[in-house]
Jmol script that loads the backbone (N, CA, C; Angstrom):
load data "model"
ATOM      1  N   UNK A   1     195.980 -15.566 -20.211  1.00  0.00           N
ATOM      2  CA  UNK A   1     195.358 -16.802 -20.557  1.00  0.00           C
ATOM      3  C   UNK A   1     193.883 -16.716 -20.148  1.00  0.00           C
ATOM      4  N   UNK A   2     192.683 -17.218 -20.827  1.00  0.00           N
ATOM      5  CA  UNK A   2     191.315 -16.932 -20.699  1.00  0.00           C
ATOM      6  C   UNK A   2     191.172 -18.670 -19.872  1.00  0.00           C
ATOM      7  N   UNK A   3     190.237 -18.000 -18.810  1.00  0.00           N
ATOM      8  CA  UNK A   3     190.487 -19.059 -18.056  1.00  0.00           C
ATOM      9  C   UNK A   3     188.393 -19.216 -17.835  1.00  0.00           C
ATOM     10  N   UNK A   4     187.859 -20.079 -17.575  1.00  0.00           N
ATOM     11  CA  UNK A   4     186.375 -20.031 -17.193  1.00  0.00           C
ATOM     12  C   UNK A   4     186.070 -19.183 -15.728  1.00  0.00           C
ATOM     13  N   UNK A   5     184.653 -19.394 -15.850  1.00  0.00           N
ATOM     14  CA  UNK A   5     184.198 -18.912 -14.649  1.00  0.00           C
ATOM     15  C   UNK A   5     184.056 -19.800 -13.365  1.00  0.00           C
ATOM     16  N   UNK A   6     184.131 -21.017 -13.659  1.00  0.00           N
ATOM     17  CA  UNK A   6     184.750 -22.450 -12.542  1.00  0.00           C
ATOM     18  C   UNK A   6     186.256 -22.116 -12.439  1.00  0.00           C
ATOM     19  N   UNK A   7     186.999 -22.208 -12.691  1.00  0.00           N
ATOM     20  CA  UNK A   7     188.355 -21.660 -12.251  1.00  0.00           C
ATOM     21  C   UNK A   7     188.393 -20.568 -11.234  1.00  0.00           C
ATOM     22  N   UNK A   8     187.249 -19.530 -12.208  1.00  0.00           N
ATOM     23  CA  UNK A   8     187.949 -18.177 -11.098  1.00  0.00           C
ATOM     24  C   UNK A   8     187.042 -18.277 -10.046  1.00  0.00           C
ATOM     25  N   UNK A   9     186.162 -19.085  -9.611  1.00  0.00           N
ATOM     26  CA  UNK A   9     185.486 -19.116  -8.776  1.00  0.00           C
ATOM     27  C   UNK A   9     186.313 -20.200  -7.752  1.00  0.00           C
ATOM     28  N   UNK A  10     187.283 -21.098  -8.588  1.00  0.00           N
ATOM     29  CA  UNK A  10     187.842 -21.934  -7.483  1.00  0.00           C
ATOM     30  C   UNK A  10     188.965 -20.756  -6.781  1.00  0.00           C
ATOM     31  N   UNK A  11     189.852 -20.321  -7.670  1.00  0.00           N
ATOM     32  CA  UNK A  11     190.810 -19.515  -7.482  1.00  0.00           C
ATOM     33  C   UNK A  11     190.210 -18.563  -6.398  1.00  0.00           C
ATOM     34  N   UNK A  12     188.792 -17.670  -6.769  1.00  0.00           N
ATOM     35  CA  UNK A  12     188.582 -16.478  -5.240  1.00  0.00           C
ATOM     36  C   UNK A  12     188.264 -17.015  -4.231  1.00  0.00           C
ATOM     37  N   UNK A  13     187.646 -18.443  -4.701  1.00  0.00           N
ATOM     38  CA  UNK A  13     187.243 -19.230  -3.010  1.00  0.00           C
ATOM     39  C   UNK A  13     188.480 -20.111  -2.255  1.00  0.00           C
ATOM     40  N   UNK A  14     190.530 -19.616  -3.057  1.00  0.00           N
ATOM     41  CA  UNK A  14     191.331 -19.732  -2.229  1.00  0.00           C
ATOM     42  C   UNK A  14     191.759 -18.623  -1.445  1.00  0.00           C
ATOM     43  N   UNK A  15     191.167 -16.991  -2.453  1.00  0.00           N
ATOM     44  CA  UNK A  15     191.600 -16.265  -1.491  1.00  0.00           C
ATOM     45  C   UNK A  15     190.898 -15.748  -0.912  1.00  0.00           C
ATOM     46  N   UNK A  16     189.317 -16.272  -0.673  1.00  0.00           N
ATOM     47  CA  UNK A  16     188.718 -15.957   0.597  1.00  0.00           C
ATOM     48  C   UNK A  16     189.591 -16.815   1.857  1.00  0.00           C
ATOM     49  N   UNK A  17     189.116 -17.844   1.716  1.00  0.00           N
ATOM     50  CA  UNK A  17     190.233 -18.899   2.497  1.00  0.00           C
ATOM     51  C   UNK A  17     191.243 -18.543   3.494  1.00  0.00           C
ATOM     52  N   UNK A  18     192.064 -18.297   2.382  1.00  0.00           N
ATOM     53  CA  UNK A  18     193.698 -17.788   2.778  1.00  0.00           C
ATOM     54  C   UNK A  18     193.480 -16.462   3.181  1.00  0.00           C
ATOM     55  N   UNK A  19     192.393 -15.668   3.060  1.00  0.00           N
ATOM     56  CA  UNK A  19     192.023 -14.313   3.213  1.00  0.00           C
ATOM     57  C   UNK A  19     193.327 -13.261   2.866  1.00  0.00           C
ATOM     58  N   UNK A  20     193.525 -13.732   1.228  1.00  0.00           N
ATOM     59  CA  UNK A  20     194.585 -12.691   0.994  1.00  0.00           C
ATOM     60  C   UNK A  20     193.831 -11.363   0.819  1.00  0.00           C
ATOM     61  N   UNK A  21     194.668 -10.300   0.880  1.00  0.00           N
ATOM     62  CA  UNK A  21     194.099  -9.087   0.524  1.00  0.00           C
ATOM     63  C   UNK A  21     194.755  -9.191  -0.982  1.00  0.00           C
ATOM     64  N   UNK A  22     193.989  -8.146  -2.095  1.00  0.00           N
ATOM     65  CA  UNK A  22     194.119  -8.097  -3.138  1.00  0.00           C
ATOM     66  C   UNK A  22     194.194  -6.441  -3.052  1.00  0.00           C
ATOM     67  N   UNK A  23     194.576  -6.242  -4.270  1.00  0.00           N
ATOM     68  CA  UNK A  23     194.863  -4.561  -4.961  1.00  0.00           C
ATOM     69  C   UNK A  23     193.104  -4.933  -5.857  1.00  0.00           C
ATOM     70  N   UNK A  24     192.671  -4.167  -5.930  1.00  0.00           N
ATOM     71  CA  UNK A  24     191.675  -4.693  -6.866  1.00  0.00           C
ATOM     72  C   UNK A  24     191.095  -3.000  -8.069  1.00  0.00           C
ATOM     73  N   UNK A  25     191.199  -3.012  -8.849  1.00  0.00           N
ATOM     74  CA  UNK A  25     191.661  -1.707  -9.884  1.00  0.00           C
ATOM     75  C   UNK A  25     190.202  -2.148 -10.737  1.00  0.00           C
ATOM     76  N   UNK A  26     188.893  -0.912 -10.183  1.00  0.00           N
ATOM     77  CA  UNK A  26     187.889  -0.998 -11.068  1.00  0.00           C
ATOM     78  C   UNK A  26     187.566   0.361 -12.269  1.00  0.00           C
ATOM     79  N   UNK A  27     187.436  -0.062 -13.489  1.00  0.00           N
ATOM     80  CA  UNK A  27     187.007   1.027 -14.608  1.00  0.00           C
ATOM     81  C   UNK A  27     185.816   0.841 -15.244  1.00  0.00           C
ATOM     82  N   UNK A  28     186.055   1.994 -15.821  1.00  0.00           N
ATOM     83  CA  UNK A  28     184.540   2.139 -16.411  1.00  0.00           C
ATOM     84  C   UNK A  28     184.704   2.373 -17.499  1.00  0.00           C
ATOM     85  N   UNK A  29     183.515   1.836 -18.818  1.00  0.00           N
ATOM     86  CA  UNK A  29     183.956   2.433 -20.152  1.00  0.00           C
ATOM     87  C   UNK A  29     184.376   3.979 -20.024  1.00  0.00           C
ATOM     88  N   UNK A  30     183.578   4.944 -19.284  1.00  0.00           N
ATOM     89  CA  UNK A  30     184.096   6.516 -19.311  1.00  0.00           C
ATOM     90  C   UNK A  30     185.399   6.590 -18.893  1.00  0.00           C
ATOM     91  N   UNK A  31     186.212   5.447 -18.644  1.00  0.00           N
ATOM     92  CA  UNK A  31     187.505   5.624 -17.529  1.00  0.00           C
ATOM     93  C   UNK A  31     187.298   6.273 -16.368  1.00  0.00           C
ATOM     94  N   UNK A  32     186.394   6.288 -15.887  1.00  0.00           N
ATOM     95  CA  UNK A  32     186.567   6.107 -14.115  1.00  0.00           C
ATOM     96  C   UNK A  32     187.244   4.828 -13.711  1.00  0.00           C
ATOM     97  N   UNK A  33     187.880   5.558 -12.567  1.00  0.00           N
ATOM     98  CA  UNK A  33     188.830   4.390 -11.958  1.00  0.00           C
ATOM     99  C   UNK A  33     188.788   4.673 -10.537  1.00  0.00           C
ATOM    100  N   UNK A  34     188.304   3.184  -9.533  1.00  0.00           N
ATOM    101  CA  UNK A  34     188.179   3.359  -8.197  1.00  0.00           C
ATOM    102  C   UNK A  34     189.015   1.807  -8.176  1.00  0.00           C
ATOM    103  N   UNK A  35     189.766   2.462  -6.860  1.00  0.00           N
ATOM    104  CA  UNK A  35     190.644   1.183  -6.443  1.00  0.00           C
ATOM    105  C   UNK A  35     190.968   0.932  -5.166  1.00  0.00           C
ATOM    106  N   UNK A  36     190.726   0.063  -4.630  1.00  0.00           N
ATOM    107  CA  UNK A  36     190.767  -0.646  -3.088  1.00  0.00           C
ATOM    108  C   UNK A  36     191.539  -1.845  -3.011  1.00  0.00           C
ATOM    109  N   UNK A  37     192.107  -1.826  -1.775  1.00  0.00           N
ATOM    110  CA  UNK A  37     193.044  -3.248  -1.195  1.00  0.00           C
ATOM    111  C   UNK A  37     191.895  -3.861   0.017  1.00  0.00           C
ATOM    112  N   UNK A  38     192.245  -5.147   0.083  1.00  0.00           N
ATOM    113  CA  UNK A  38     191.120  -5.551   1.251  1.00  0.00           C
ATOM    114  C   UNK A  38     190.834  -6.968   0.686  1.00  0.00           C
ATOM    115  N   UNK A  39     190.005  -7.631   1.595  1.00  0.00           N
ATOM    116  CA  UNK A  39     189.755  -9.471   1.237  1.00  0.00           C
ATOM    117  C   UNK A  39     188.523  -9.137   0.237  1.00  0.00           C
ATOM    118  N   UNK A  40     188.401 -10.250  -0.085  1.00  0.00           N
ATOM    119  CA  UNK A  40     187.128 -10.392  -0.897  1.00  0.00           C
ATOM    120  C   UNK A  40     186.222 -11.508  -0.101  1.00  0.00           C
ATOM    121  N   UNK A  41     184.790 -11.292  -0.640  1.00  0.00           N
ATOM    122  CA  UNK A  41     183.757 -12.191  -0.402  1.00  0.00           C
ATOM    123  C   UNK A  41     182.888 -12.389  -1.681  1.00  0.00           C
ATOM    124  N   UNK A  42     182.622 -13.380  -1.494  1.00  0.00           N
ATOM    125  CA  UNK A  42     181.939 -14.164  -2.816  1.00  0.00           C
ATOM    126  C   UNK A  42     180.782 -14.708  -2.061  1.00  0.00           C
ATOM    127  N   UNK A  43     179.337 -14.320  -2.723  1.00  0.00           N
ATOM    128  CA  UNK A  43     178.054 -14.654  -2.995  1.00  0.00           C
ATOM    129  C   UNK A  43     177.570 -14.664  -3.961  1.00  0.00           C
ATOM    130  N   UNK A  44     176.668 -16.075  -3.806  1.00  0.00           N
ATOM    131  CA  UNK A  44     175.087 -16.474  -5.475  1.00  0.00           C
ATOM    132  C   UNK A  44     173.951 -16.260  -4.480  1.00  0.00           C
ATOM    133  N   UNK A  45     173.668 -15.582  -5.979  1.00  0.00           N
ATOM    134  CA  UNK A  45     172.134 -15.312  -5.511  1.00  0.00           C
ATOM    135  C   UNK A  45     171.364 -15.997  -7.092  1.00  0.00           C
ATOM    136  N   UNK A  46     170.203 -15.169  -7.363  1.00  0.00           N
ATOM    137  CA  UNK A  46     169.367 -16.247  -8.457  1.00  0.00           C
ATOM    138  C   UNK A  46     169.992 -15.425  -9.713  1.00  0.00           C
ATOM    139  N   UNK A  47     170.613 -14.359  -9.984  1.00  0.00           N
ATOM    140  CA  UNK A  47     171.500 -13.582 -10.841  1.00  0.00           C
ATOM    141  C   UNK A  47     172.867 -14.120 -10.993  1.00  0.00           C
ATOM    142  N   UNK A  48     173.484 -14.847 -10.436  1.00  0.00           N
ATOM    143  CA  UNK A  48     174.726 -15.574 -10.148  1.00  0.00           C
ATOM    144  C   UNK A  48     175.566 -14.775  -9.268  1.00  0.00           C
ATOM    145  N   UNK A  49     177.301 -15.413  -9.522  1.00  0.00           N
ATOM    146  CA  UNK A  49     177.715 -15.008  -8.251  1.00  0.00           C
ATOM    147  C   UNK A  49     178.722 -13.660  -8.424  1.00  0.00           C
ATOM    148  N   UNK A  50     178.852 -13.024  -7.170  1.00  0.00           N
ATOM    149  CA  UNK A  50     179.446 -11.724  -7.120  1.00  0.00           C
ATOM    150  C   UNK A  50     179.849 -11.882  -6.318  1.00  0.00           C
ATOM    151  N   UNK A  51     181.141 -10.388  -6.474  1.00  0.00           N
ATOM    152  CA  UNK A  51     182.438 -10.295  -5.918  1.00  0.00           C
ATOM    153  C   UNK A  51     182.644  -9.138  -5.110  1.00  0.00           C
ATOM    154  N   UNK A  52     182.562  -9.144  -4.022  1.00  0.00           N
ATOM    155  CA  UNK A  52     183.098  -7.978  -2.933  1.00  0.00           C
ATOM    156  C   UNK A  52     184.477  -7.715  -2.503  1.00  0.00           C
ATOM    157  N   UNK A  53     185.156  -6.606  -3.142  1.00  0.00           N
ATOM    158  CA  UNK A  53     186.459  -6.586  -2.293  1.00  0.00           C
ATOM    159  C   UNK A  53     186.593  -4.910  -1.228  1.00  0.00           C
ATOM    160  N   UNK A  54     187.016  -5.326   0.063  1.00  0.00           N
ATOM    161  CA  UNK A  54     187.268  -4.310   1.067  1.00  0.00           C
ATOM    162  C   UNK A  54     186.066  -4.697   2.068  1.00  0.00           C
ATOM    163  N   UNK A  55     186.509  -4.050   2.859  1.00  0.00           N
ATOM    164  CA  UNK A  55     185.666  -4.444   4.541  1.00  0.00           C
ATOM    165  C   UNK A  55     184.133  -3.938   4.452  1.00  0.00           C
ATOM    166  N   UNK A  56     183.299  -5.239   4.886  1.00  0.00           N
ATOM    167  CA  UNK A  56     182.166  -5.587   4.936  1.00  0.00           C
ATOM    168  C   UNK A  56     181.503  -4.170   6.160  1.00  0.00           C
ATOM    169  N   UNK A  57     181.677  -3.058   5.970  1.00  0.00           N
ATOM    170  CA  UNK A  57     181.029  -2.334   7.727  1.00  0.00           C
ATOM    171  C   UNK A  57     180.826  -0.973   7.037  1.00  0.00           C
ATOM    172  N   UNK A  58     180.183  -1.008   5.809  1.00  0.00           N
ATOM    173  CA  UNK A  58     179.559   0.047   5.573  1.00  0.00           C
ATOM    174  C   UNK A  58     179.909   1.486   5.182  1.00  0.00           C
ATOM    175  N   UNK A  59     181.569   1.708   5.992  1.00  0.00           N
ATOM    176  CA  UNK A  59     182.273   2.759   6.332  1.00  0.00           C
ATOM    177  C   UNK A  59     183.536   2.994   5.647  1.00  0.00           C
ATOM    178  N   UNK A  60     183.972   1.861   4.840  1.00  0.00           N
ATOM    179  CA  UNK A  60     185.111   1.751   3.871  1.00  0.00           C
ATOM    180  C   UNK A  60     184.799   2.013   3.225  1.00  0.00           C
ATOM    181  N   UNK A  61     185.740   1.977   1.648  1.00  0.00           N
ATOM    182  CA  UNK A  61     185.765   1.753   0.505  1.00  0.00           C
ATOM    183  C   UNK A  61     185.534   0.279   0.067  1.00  0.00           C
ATOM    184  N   UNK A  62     184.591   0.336  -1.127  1.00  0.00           N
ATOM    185  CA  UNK A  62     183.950  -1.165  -1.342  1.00  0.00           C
ATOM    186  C   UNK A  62     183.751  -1.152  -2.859  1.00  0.00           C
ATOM    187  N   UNK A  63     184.228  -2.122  -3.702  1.00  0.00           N
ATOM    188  CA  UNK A  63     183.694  -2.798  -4.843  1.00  0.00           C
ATOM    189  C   UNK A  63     182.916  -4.191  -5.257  1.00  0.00           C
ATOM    190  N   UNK A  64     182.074  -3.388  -5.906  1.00  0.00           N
ATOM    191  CA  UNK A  64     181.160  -5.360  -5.763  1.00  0.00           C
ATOM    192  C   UNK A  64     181.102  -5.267  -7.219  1.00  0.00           C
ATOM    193  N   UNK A  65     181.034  -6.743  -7.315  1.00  0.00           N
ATOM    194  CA  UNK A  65     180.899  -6.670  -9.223  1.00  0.00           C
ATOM    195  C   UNK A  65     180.318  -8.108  -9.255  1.00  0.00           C
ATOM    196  N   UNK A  66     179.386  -8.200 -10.236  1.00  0.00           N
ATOM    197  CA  UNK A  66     179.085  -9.237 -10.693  1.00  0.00           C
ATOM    198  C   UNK A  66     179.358  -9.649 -11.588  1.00  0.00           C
ATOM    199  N   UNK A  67     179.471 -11.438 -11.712  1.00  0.00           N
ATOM    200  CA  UNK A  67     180.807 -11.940 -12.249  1.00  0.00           C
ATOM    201  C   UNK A  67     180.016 -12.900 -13.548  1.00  0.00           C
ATOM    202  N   UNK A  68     178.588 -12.831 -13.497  1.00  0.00           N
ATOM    203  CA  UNK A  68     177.848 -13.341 -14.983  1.00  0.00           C
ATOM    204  C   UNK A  68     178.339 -12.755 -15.940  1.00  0.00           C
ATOM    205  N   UNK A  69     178.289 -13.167 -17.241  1.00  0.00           N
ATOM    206  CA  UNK A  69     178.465 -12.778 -18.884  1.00  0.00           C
ATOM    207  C   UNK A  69     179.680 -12.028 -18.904  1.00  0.00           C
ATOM    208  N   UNK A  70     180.875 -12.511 -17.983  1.00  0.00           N
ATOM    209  CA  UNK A  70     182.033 -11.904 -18.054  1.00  0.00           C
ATOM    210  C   UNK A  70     183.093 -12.859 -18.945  1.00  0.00           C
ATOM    211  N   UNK A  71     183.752 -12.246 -19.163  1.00  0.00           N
ATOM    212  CA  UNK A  71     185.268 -12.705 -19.876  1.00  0.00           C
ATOM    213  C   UNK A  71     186.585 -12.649 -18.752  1.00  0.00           C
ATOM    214  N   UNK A  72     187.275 -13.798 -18.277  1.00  0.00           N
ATOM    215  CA  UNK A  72     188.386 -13.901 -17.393  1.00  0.00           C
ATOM    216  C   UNK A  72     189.462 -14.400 -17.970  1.00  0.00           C
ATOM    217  N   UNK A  73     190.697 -13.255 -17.654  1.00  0.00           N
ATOM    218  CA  UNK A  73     191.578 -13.589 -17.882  1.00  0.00           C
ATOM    219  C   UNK A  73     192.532 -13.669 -16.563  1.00  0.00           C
ATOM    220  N   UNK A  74     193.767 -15.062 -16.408  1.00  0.00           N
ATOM    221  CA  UNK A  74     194.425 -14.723 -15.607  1.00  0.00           C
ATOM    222  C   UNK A  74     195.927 -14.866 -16.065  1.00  0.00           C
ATOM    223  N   UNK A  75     196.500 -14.419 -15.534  1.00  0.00           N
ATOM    224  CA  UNK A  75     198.092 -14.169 -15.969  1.00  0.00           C
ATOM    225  C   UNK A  75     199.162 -14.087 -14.770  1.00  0.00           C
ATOM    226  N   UNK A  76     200.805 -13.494 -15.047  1.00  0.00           N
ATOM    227  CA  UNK A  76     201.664 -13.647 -14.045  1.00  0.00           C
ATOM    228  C   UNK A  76     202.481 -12.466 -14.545  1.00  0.00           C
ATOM    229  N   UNK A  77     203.501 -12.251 -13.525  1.00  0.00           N
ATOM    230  CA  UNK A  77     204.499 -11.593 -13.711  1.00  0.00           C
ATOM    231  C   UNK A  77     205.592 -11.803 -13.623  1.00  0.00           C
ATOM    232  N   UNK A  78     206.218 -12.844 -14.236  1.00  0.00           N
ATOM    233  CA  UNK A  78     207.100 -13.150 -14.396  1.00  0.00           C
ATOM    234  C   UNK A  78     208.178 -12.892 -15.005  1.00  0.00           C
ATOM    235  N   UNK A  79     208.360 -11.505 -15.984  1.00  0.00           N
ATOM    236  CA  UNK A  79     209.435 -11.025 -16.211  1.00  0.00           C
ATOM    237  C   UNK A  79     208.927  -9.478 -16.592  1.00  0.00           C
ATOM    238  N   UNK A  80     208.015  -9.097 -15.793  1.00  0.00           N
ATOM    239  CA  UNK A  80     207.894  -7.524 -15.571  1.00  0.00           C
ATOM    240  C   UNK A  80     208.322  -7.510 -14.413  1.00  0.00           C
ATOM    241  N   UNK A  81     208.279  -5.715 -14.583  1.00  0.00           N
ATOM    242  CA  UNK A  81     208.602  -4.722 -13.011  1.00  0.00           C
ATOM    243  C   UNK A  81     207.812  -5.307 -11.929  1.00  0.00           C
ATOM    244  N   UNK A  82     206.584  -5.401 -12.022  1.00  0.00           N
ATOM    245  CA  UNK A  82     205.725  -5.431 -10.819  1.00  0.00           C
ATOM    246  C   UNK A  82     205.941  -7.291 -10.316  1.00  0.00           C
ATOM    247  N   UNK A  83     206.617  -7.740 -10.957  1.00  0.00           N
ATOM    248  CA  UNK A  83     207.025  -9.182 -10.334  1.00  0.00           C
ATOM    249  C   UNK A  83     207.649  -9.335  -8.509  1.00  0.00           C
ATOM    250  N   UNK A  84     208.302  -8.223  -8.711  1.00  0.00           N
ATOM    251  CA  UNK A  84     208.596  -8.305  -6.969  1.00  0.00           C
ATOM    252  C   UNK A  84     207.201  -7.800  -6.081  1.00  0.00           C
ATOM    253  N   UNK A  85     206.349  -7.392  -6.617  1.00  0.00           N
ATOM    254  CA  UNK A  85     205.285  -7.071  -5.889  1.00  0.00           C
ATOM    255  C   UNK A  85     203.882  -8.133  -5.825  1.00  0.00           C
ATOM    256  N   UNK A  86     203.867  -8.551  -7.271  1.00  0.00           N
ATOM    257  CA  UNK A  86     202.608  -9.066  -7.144  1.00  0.00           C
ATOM    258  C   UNK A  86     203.107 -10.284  -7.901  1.00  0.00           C
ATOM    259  N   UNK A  87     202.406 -11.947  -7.784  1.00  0.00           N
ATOM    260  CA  UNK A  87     202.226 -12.723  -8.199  1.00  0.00           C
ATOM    261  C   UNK A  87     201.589 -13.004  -9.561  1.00  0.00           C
ATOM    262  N   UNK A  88     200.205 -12.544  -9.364  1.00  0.00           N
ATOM    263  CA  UNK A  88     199.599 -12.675 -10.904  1.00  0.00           C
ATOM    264  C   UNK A  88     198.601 -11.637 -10.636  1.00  0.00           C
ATOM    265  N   UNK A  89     197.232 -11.932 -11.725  1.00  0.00           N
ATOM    266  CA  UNK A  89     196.321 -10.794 -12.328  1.00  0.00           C
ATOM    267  C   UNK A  89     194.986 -11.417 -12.279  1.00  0.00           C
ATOM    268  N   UNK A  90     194.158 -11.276 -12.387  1.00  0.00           N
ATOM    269  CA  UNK A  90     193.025 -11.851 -13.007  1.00  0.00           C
ATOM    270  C   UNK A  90     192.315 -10.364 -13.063  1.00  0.00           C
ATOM    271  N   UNK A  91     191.753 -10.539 -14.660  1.00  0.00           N
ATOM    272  CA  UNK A  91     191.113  -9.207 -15.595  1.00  0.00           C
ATOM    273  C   UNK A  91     189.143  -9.976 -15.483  1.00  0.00           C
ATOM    274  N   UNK A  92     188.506  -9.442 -14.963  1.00  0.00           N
ATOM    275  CA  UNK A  92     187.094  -9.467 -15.643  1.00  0.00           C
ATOM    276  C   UNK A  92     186.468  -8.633 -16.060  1.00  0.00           C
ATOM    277  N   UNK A  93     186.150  -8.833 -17.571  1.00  0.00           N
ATOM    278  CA  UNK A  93     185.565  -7.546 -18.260  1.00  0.00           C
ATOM    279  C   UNK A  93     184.662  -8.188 -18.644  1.00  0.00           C
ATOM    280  N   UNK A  94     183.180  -7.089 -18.161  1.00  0.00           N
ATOM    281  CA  UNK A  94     181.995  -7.472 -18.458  1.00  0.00           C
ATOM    282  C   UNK A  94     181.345  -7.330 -19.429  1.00  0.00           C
ATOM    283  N   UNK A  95     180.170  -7.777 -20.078  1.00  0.00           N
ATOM    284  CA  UNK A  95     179.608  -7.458 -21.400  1.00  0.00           C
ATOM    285  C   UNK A  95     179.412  -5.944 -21.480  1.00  0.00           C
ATOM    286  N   UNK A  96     179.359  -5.295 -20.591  1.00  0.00           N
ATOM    287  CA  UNK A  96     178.639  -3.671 -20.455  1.00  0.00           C
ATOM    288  C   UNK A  96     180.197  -3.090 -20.124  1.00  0.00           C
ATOM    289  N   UNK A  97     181.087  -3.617 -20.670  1.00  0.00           N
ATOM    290  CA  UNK A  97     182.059  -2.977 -20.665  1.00  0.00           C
ATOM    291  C   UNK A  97     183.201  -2.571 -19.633  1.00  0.00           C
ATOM    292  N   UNK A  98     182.347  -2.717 -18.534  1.00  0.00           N
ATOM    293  CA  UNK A  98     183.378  -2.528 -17.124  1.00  0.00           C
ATOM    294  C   UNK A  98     184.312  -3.494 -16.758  1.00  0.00           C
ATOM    295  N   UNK A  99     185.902  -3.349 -16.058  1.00  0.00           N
ATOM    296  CA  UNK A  99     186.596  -4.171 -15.644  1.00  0.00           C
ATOM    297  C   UNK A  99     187.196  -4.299 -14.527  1.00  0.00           C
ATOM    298  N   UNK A 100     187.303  -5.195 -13.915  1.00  0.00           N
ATOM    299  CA  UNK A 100     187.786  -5.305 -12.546  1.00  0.00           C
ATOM    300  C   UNK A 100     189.074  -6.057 -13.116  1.00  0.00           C
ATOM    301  N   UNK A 101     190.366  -5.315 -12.241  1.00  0.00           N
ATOM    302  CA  UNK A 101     191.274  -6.326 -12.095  1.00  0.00           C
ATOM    303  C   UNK A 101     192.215  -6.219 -11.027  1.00  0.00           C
ATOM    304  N   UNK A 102     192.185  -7.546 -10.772  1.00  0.00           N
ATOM    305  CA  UNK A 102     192.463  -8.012  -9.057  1.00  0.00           C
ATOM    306  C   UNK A 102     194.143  -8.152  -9.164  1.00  0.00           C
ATOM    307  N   UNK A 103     194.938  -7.646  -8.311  1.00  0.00           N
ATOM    308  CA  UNK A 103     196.279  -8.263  -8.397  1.00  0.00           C
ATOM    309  C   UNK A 103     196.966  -9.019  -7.204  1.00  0.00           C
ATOM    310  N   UNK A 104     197.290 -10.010  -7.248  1.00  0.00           N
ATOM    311  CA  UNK A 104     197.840 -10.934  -5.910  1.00  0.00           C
ATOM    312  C   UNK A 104     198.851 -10.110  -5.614  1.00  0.00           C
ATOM    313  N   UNK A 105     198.862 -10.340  -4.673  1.00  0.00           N
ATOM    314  CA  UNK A 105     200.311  -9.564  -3.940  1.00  0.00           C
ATOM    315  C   UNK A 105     201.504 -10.899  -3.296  1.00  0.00           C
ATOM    316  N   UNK A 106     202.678 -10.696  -3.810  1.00  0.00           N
ATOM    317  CA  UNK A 106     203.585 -11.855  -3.351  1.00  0.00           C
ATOM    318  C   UNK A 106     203.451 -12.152  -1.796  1.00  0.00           C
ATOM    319  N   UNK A 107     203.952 -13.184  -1.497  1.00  0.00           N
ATOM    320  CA  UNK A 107     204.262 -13.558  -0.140  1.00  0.00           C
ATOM    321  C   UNK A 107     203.139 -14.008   0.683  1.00  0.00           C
TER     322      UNK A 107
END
end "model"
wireframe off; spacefill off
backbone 0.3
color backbone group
């Protein structure tokens, strides 16, 4: 379901909050694929706002993405495999082609 960018901004500012950790699965039009578990943080700046997931200390693994001129989708799993694992999805794919997608983890 295509959801706005007020939604998913309410939705990551519950799981900063709740400080869930997320699976978070980033590509590239070339198909590169880098993927990290870890909280997220959300900052605006005068470009709008962006998305950090994994530990803030320099020394981890880290994805940041900015979340202007994107397309959001969010969804569930409700009668796939990965239903015992994860709750739902949210897909952002950017105009330049790249996508982040975040997966809740149950419980």
């Amino acid at each position: 379901m295509r959801v706005t960018q007020n939604d998913v901004l309410s939705l990551l500012g519950k799981y900063v909050e709740e400080r869930t950790l997320v699976l978070a699965v980033f590509v590239t039009p070339s198909r590169s694929v880098a993927r990290v578990t870890g909280a997220i943080r959300v900052s605006v700046d005068g470009s709008g706002p962006h998305l950090a997931i994994g530990k803030d200390d320099n020394k981890s693994d880290q994805i940041k993405f900015r979340l202007s001129d994107c397309v959001f989708e969010y969804g569930d799993f409700r009668d796939e495999e990965s239903a015992d694992k994860y709750e739902g999805f949210l897909v952002v794919a950017s105009s330049k082609g790249d996508t982040l997608s975040l997966f809740e983890p149950k419980g």
